[in-house]
N, C-alpha and C positions, 0 to 999 in steps of 0.2 A: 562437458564444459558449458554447454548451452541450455542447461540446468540450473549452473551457477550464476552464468548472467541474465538468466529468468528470476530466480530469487532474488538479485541486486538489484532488477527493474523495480522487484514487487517493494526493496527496502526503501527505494526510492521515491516510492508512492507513499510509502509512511511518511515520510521526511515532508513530500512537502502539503499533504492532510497536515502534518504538525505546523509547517510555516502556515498555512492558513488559517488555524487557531491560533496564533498568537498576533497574527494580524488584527484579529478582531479587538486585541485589549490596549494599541497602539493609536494612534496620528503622524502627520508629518513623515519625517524622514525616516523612523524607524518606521513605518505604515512600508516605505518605496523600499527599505531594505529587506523585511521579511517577503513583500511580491516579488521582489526580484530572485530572492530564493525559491520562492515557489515557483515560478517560470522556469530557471533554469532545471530544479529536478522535475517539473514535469516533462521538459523534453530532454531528457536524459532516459528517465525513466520509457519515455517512448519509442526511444531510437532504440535502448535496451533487450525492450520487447519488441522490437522488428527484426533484432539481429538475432537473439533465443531461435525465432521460428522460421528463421532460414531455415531449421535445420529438426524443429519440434512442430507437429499437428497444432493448428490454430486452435483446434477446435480443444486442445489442454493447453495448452499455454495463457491461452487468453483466460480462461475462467481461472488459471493458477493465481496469474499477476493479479487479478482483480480481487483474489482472496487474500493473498498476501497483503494485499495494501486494506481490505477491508478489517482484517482481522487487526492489522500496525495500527489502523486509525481508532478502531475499539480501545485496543488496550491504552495507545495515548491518551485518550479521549477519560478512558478509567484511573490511570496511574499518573496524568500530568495536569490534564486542568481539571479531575477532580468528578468526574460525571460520576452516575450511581449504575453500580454492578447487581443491576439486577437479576435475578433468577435465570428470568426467562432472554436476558440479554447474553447470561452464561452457557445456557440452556443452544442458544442458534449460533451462538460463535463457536461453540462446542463441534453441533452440526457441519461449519462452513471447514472448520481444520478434517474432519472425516471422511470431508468430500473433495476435499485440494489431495489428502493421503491418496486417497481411494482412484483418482485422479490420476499420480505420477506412478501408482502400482502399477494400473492395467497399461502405461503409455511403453 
């Protein structure tokens, strides 16, 4: 179970890497509504991953969540506002999923 709410921390570090790119193309009050999303899932996402490793080794849990939301932010980053999939950027995020695998095998 504490696998599942490790994965829903890391989906929640995509969510708000995403409110924080769309903040950038805003002002005003849509500026205060996507931070206010970002804030809340950052500490959603935190409490998430405090409560995971009540029960999971820090020592995988934490480099999970922090893959999981790196990996969510790449692909947002490629599929929503548009950045360039490069090679060598396919190339290390490749890497970072084989090492989050490699990661929940030996845990």
């Amino acid at each position: 179970m504490n696998w599942i709410i490790l994965i829903f921390a890391g989906l929640c570090e995509v969510g708000f890497a995403y409110c924080l790119g769309r903040s950038k193309a805003v002002s005003g009050y849509e500026w205060w509504t996507w931070i206010a999303a970002f804030a809340a899932l950052y500490v959603l996402s935190a409490v998430l991953l405090a409560k995971a490793t009540q029960t999971l080794p820090i020592g995988t849990a934490y480099p999970v969540w922090t893959g999981i939301g790196a990996i969510g932010a790449v692909l947002v980053g490629i599929f929503v506002f548009r950045e360039p999939a490069t090679f060598w950027r396919v190339f290390f995020l490749t890497t970072l999923i084989a090492s989050i695998i490699g990661l929940k095998t030996i845990s």
